[in-house]
C-alpha positions as CSV (number, residue, x, y, z in Angstrom):
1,X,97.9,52.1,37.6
2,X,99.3,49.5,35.2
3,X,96.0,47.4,35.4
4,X,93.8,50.5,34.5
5,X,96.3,51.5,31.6
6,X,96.0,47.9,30.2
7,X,92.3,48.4,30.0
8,X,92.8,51.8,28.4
9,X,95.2,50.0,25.8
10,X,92.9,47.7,25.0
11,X,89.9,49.9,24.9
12,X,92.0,52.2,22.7
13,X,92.5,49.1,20.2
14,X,89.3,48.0,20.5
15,X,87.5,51.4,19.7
16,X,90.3,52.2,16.8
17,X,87.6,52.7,14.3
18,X,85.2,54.6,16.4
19,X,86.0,58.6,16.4
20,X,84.2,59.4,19.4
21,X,85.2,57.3,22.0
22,X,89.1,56.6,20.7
23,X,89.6,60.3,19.8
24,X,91.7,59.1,16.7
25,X,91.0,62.3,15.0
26,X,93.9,61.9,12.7
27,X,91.9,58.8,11.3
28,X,89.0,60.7,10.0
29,X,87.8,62.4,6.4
30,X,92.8,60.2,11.0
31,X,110.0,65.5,26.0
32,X,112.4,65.2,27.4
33,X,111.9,63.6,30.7
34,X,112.1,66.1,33.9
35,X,113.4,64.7,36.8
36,X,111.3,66.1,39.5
37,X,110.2,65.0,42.3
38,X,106.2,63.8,42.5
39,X,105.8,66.1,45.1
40,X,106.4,69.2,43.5
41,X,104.1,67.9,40.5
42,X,101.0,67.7,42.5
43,X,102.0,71.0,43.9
44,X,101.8,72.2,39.8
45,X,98.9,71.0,39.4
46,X,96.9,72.5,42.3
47,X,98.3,75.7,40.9
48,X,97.3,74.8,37.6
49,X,93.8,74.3,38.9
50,X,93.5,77.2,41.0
51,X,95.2,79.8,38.9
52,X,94.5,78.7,35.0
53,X,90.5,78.2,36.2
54,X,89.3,79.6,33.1
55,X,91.4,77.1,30.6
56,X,88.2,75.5,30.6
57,X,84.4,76.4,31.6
58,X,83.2,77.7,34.4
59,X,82.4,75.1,37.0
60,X,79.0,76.2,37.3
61,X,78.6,75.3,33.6
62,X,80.5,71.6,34.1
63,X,77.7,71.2,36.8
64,X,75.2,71.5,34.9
65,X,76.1,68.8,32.4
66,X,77.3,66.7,35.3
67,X,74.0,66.8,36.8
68,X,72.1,66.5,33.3
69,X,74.5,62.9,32.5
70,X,72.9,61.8,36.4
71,X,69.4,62.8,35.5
72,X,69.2,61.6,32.0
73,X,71.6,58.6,32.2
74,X,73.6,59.2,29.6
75,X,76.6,56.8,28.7
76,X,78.9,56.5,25.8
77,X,77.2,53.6,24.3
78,X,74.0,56.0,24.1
79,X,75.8,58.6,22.6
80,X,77.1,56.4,20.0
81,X,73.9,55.0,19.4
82,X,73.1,58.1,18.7
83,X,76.2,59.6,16.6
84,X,75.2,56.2,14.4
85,X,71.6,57.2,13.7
86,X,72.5,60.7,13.1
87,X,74.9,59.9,10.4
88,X,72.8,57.6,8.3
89,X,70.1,60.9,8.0
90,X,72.6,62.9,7.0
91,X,74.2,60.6,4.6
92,X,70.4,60.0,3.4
93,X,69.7,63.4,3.2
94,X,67.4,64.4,5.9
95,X,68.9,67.3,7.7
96,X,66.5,68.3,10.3
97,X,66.3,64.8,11.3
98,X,70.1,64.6,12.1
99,X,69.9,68.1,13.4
100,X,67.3,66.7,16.4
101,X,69.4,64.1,17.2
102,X,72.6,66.0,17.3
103,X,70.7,68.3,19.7
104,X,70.1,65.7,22.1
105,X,73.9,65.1,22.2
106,X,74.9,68.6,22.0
107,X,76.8,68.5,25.8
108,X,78.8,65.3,25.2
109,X,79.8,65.1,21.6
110,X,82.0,67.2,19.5
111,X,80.6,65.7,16.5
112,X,77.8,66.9,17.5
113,X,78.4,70.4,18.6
114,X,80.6,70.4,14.9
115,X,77.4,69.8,13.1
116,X,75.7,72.5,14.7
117,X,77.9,74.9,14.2
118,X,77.9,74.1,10.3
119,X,73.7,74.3,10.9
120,X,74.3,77.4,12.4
121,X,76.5,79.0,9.9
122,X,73.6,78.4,7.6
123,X,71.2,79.8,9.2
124,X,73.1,82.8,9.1
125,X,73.9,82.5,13.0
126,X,78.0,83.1,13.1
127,X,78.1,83.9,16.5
128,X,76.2,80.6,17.3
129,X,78.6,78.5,15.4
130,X,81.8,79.7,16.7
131,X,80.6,79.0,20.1
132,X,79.6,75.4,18.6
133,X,82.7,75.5,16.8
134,X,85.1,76.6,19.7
135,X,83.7,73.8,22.3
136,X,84.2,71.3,19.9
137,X,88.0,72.7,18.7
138,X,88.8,73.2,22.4
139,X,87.9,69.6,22.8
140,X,90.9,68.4,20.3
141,X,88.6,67.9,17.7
142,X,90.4,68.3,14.4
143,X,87.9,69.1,12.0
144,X,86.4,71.5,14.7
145,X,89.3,73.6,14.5
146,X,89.4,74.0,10.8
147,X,85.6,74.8,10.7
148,X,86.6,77.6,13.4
149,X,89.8,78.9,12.0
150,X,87.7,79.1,8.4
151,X,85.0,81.3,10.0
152,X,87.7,83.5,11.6
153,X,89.2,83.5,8.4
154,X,85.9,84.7,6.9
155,X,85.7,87.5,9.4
156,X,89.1,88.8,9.0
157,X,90.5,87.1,12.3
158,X,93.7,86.5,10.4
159,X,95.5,85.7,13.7
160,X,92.8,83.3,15.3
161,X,92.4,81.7,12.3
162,X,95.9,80.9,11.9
163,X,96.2,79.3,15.1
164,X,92.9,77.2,14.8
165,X,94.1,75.8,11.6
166,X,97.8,75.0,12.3
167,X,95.9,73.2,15.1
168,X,94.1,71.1,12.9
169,X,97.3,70.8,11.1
170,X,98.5,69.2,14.2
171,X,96.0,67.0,15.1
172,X,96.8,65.3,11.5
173,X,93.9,67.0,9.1
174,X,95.6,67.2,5.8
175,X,93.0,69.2,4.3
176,X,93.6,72.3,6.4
177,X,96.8,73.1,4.5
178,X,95.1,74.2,2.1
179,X,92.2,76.3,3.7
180,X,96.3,77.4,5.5
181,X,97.6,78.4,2.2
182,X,94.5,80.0,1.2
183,X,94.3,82.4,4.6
184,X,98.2,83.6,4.0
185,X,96.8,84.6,0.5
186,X,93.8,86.9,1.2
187,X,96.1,88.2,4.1
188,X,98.9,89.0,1.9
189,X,101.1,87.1,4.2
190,X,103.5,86.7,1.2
191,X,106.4,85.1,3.0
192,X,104.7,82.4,4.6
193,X,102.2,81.7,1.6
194,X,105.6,80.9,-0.8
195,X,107.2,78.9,2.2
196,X,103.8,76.6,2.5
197,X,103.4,76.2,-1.4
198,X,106.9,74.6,-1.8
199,X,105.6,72.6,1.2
200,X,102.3,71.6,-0.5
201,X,104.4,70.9,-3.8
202,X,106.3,68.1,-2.0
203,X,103.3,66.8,-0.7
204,X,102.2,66.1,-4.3
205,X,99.8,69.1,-4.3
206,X,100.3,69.7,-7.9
207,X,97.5,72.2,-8.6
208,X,99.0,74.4,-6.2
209,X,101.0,75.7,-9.5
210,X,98.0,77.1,-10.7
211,X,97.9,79.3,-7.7
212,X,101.1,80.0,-7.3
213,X,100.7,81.7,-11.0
214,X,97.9,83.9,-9.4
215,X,99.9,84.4,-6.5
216,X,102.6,85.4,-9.2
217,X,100.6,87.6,-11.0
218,X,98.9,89.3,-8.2
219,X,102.7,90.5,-7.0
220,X,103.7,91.7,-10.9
221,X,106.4,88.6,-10.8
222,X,105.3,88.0,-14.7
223,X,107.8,85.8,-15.5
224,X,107.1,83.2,-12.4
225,X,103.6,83.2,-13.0
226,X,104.1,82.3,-16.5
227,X,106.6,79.1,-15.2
228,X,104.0,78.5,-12.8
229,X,101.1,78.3,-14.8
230,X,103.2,75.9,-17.2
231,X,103.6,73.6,-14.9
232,X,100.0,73.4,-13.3
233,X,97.8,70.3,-12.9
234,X,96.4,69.2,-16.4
235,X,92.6,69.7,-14.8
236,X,93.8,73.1,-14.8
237,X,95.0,73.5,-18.4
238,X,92.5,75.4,-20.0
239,X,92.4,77.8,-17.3
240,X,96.3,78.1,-17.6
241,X,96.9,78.5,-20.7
242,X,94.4,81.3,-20.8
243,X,96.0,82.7,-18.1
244,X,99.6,82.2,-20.1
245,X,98.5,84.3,-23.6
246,X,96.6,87.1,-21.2
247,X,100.0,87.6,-19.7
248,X,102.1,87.0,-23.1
249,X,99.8,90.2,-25.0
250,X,100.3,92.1,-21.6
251,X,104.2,91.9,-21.5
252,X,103.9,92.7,-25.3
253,X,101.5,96.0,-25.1
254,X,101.3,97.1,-21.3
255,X,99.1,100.4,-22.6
256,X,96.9,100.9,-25.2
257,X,94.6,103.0,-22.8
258,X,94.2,105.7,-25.6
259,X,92.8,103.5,-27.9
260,X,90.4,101.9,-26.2
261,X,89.3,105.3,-24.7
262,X,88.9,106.0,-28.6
263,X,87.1,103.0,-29.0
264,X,85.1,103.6,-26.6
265,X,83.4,106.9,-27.9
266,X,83.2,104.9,-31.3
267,X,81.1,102.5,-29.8
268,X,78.6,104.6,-28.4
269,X,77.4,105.5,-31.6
270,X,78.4,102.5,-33.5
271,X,78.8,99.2,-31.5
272,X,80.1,96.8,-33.9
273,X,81.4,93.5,-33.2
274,X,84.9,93.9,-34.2
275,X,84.8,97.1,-31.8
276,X,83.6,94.9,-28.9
277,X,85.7,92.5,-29.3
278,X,89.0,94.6,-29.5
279,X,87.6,96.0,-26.2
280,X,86.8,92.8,-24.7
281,X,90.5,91.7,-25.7
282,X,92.1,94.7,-23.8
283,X,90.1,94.5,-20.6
284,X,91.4,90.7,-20.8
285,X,94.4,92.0,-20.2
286,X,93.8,95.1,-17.8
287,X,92.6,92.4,-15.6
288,X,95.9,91.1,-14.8
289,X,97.5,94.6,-14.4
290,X,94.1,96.8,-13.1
291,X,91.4,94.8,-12.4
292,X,89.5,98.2,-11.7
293,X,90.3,99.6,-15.0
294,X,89.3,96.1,-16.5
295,X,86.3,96.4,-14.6
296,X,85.3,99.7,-16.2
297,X,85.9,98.2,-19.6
298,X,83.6,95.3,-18.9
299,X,81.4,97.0,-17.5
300,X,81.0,99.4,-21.3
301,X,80.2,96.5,-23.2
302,X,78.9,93.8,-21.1
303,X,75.4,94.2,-22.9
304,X,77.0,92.9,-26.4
305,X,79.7,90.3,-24.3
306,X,78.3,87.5,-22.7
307,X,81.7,87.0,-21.0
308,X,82.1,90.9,-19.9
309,X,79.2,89.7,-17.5
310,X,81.3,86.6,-16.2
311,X,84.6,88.8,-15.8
312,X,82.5,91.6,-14.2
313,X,81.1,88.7,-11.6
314,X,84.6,87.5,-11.1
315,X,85.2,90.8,-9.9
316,X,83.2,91.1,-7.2
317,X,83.9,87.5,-6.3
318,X,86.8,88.6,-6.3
319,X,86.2,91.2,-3.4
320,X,83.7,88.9,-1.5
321,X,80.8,91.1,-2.1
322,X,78.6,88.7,-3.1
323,X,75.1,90.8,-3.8
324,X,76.8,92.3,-6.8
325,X,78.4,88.8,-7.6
326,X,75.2,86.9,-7.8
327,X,73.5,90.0,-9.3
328,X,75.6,89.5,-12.6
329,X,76.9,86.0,-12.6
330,X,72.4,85.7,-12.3
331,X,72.2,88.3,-15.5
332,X,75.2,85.6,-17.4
333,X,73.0,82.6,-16.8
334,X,69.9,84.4,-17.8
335,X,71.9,85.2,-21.4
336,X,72.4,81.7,-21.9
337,X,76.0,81.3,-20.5
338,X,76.6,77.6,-18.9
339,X,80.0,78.5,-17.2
340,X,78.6,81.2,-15.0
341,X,75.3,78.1,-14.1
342,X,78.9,76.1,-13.0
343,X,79.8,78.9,-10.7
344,X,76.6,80.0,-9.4
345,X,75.6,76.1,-8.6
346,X,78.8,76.4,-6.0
347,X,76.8,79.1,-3.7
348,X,73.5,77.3,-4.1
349,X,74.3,74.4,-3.0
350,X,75.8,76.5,0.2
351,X,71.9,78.0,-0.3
352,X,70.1,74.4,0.4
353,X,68.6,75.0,-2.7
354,X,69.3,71.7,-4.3
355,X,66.8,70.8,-6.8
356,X,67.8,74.3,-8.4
357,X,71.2,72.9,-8.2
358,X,70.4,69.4,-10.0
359,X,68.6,71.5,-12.8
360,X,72.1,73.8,-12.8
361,X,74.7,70.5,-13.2
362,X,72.1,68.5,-15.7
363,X,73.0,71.4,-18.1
364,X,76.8,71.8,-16.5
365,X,77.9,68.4,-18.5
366,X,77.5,70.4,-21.3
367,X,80.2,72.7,-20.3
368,X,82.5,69.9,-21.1
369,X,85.6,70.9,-18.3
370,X,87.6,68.5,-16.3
371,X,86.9,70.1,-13.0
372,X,83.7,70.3,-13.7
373,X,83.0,65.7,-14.0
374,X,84.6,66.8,-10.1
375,X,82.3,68.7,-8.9
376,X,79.2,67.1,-10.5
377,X,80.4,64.5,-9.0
378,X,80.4,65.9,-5.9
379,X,77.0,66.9,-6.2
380,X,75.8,63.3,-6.6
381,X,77.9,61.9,-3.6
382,X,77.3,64.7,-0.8
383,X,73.5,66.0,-2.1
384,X,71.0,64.1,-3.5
385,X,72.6,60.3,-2.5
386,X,73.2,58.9,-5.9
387,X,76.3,57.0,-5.4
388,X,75.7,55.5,-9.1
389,X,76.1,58.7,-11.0
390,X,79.0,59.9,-8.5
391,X,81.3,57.0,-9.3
392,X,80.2,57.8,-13.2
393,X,81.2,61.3,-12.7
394,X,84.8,60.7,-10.6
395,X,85.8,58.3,-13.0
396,X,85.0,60.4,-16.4
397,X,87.1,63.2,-13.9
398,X,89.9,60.4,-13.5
399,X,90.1,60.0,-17.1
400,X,90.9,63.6,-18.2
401,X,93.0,64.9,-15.3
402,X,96.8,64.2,-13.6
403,X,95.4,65.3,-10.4
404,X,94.7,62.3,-7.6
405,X,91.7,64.5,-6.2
406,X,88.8,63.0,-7.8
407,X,90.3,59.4,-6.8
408,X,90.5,60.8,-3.4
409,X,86.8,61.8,-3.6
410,X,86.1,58.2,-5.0
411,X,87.5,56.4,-2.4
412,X,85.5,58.3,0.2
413,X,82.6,56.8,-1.7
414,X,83.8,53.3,-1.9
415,X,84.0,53.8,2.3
416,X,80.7,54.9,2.6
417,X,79.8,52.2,0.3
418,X,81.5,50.0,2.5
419,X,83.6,48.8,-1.1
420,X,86.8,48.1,0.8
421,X,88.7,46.4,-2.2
422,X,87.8,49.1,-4.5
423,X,88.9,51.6,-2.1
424,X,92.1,50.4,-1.5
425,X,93.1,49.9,-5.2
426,X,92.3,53.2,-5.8
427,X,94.2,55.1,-3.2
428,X,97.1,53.0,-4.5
429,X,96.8,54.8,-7.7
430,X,96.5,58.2,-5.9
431,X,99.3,57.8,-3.7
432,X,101.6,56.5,-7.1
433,X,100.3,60.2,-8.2
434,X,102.3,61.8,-5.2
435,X,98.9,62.4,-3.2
436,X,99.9,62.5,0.6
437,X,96.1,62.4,1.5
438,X,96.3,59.0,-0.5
439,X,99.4,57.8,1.4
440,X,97.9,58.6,4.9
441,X,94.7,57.2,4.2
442,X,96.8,54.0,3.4
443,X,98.6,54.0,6.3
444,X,96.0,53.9,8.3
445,X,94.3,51.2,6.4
446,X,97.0,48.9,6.4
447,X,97.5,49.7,10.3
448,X,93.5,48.2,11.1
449,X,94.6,45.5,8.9
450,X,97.8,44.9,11.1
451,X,99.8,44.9,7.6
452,X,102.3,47.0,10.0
453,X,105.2,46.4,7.7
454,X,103.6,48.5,5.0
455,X,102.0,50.6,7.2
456,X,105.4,51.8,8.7
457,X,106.9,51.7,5.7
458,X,103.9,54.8,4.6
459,X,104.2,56.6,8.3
460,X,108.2,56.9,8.0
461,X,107.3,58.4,4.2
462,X,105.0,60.6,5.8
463,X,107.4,61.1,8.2
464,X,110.3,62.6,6.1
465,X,108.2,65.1,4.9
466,X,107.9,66.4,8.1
467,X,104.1,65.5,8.2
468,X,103.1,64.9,12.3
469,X,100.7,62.3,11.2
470,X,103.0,59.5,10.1
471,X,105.7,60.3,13.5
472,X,102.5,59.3,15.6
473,X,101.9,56.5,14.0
474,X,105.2,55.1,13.7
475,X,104.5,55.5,17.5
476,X,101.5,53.2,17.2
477,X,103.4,51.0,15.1
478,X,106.5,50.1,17.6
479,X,103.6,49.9,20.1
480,X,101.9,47.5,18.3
481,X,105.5,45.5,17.6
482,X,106.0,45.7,21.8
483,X,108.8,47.7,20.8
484,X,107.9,50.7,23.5
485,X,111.1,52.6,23.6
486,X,110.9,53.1,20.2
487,X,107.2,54.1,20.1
488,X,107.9,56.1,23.0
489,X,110.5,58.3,21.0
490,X,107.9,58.9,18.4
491,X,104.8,60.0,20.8
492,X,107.6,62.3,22.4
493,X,107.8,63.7,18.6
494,X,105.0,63.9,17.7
495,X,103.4,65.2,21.2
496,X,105.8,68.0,21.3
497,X,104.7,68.9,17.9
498,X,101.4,69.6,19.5
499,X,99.2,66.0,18.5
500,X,97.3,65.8,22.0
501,X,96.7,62.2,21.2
502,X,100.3,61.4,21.2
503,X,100.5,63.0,24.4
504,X,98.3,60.9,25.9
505,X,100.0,57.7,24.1
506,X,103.1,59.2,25.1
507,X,101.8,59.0,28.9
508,X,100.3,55.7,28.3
509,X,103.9,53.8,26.8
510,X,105.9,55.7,29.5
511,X,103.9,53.7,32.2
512,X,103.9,50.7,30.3
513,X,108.2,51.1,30.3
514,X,108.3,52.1,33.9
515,X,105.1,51.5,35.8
516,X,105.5,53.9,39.2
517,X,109.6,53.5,39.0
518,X,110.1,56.2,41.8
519,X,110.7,59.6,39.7
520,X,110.1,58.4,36.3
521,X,106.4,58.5,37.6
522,X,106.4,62.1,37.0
523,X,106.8,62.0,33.2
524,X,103.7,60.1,32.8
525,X,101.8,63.1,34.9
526,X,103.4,65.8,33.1
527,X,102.0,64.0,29.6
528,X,98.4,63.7,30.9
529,X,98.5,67.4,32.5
530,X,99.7,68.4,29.0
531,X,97.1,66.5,27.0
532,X,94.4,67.4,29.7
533,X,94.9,70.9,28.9
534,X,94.6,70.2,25.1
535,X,91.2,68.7,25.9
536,X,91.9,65.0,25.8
537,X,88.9,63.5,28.2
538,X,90.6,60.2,28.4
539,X,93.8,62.0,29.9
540,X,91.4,64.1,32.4
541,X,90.1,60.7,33.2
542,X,93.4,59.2,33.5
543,X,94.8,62.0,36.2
544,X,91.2,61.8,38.1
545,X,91.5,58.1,39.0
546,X,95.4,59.0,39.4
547,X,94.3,61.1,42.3
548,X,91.4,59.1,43.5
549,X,94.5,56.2,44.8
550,X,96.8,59.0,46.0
551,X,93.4,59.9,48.0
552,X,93.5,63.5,46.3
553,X,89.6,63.9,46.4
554,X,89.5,67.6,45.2
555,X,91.5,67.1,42.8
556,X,90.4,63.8,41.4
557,X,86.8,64.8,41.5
558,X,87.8,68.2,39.5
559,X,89.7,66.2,36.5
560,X,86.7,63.8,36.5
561,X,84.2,66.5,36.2
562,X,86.5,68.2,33.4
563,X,86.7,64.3,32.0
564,X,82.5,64.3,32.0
565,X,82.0,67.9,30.3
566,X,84.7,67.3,27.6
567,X,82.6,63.8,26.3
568,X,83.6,61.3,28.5
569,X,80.3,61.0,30.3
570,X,81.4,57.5,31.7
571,X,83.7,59.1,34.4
572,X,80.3,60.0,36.4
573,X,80.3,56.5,38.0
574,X,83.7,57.2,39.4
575,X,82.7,60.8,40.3
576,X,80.2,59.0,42.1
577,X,82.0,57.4,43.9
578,X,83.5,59.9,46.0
């Protein structure tokens, strides 16, 4: 075995920056030993195979694709090929382009089956894209799993979609916490939604104030929401200190419901400004307490307000009913309002209806907010491929706000740009801001660069706050450094924290210590068993050719076919062999 783990090891350093064939999820956007006998092992796992059949697909459906990778001769070098020409049409904005190729990939890659899932979702096919979804999550694919736990989310699956995204969590995808956070919001799941935003807080999630204050304000906790809002992220601001003198004139007058009922029937006849304004001014402030009341209010005077319209289309927003929302945030843009063109341009770009879009966000600048630079430049980066005016945009959105999330968005840029410098120097800056996004992405960074010192120094950071992400890598640090006992201890962490690719690492190191030392052999099967049933193909591989020397035929050619429908498409010529 040691030879074939050496080749692994090396392949595994060799394809670090490649997301398909290393399965370093954590990269992108990134036990206790049981002393039993090997024996009783291979026992398990025959059970495991015969009684837990349906942990994966049916065999008739691996067939099929093992038969397809013999008749088409697909191998990972195709499929890369493949991925590679894929990406540049959807960085160069030709969708149905990328969409054919992904197709032709559909079986092997969970890049692939990702993408069209999110194709699906457009074309208004959910149950299509949680099957895309759920092959890819069930594959170990990070970004999968937060796609899925998202629609779930969407549907009201507040179970399923917890456990989808804390698997993403898992795998190292940073930006699930949030998608986390918002999911124990819309489920009322109080508890856990103030435990995770003193989490996110530590992480350097500063906005997260801002939402606490809703949070706050939703639950009648006036005075936290006002200390909340106080001490939210400066792009924020404006929004916050509205949100501060709503609440101020609502703990001063909680009820003037008689007087505007008064003013009401006054208006009627006589709709004076001063009338509608004093109106407008109350259901400000029934929105925090009654949003239905506020509502009705709005709703009286909307066709002298300009903002009644926006509130009413909050509202609805609000309630996810989105006919009514687009029906009046539409009738606020048509009365000249720029600030409902920034919210509607949000949906229409989820529409494909960018030059609409552009035409929205040329007359957006105007609107003169900090999150707004942001998302303009957001447009410019992900839609229409005008790096130019992105950079333009982030920086102007740099300039006005606390907040490291536009230099996150930047450096994203600078690596598509391939500006490596640039994108180093400014994830510096966004890590001094607190960002843990910034400090991961740094880690990793510094890790390719074999700067391991200040790598580690990053991962053990990570680390203390709990965050799996920098445990594994301190385990790919000490590996690096020879120091295997050590990176053993971390994988061990890390795996038991549910990363399947520090299970397999964890598998891998063990071996390297030991290398078929009588009993100890049986830790390194229990790690690929585990990671094989967290859909690591490598560790399916792994347990195949395991079997194939112990001249377990049934069983090695059942991991290898498992290895084969999970992506690695490679294992055929060893299934061929037997």
């Amino acid at each position: 075995m040691k030879d074939f783990l050496d080749e692994e090891i090396k392949r595994e350093q060799e394809f670090k920056n490649n997301k398909e064939k290393n399965i370093k999820w954590n990269n992108i956007n990134s036990i206790y030993p049981i002393s039993v006998c090997i024996i009783f092992l291979l026992i398990s796992v025959i059970f495991f195979l015969f009684w837990n059949n349906d942990k994966y697909q049916n065999n008739d459906e691996v067939e099929r694709i093992i038969k397809k990778v013999r008749n088409e001769g697909i191998t990972e070098l195709k499929i890369n090929i493949i991925l590679e020409e894929a990406e540049k049409n959807v960085l160069s904005n030709n969708p149905e382009a990328a969409e054919n190729l992904y197709r032709q990939i559909e079986d092997y890659s969970f890049i692939a089956q990702d993408y069209l899932g999110i194709v699906s979702l457009r074309k208004g096919e959910p149950d299509k894209a949680e099957q895309y979804y759920k092959k890819a999550a069930e594959s170990g694919y990070d970004i999968s799993m937060l796609h899925l736990g998202t629609l779930y989310m969407y549907q009201g699956k507040y179970e399923e979609a917890e456990k989808w995204i804390i698997s993403s969590i898992e795998q190292g995808n940073m930006n699930a916490y949030t998608t986390l956070l918002n999911l124990y919001y819309i489920s009322k799941n109080n508890e856990k939604f103030e435990e995770l935003s003193k989490k996110l807080l530590k992480f350097g999630f500063n906005f997260i104030n801002y939402e606490l204050g809703n949070y706050y304000l939703r639950e009648k906790r006036y005075k936290e929401a006002k200390d909340a809002f106080e001490k939210s992220d400066k792009s924020f601001q404006i929004n916050a200190e509205r949100r501060i003198q709503e609440l101020e004139e609502v703990l001063k007058n909680k009820d003037n419901e008689k007087m505007i009922r008064d003013l009401l029937m006054r208006l009627e006849n006589n709709p004076k400004k001063e009338i509608v304004d004093i109106i407008y001014r109350e259901a400000q402030k029934q929105f925090i307490l009654d949003k239905e009341k506020a509502k009705e209010y709005f709703m009286k005077i909307e066709k002298y307000s300009l903002n009644a319209k926006l509130y009413i289309a909050e509202y609805y927003e609000e309630r996810n009913e989105m006919e009514s929302f687009r029906k009046w945030i539409d009738n606020a843009i048509e009365a000249g309002s720029v600030e409902a063109k920034y919210k509607r341009s949000l949906y229409i770009l989820q529409e494909e209806n960018y030059e609409k879009a552009k035409e929205y966000y040329e007359d957006i600048e105007k609107y003169d907010k900090d999150y707004t630079f942001l998302e303009i430049g957001n447009f410019y980066a992900n839609y229409v491929d005008n790096y130019e005016k992105a950079e333009e945009y982030y920086l102007k959105s740099i300039e006005r706000t606390e907040s490291p999330i536009p230099m996150i968005e930047l450096a994203l840029l600078y690596q598509r740009q391939k500006k490596n410098e640039e994108r180093e120097k400014i994830l510096l800056k966004a890590s001094e801001k607190g960002s843990i996004i910034a400090k991961k992405e740094l880690m990793i960074i510094y890790y390719d660069q074999k700067k391991f010192e200040e790598s580690f120094k990053i991962a053990d950071e990570l680390a203390e706050l709990n965050e799996i992400n920098g445990i594994f890598y301190k385990g790919l640090i000490k590996n690096e450094m020879e120091e295997y006992r050590e990176a053993y201890k971390f994988f061990e962490m890390a795996g038991n924290r549910g990363n399947i690719l520090a299970m397999y690492n964890a598998a891998l190191i063990y071996d390297r210590m030991f290398q078929y030392n009588g009993n100890k052999f049986d830790v390194v099967i229990s790690w690929l068993i585990k990671a094989s049933e967290n859909g690591n193909s490598l560790a399916m591989h792994e347990l195949g050719m395991i079997h194939v020397r112990e001249g377990n035929i049934n069983l090695a050619r059942k991991w290898l076919s498992e290895a084969v429908y999970h992506g690695k498409v490679d294992a055929i010529e060893n299934l061929r062999k037997l």
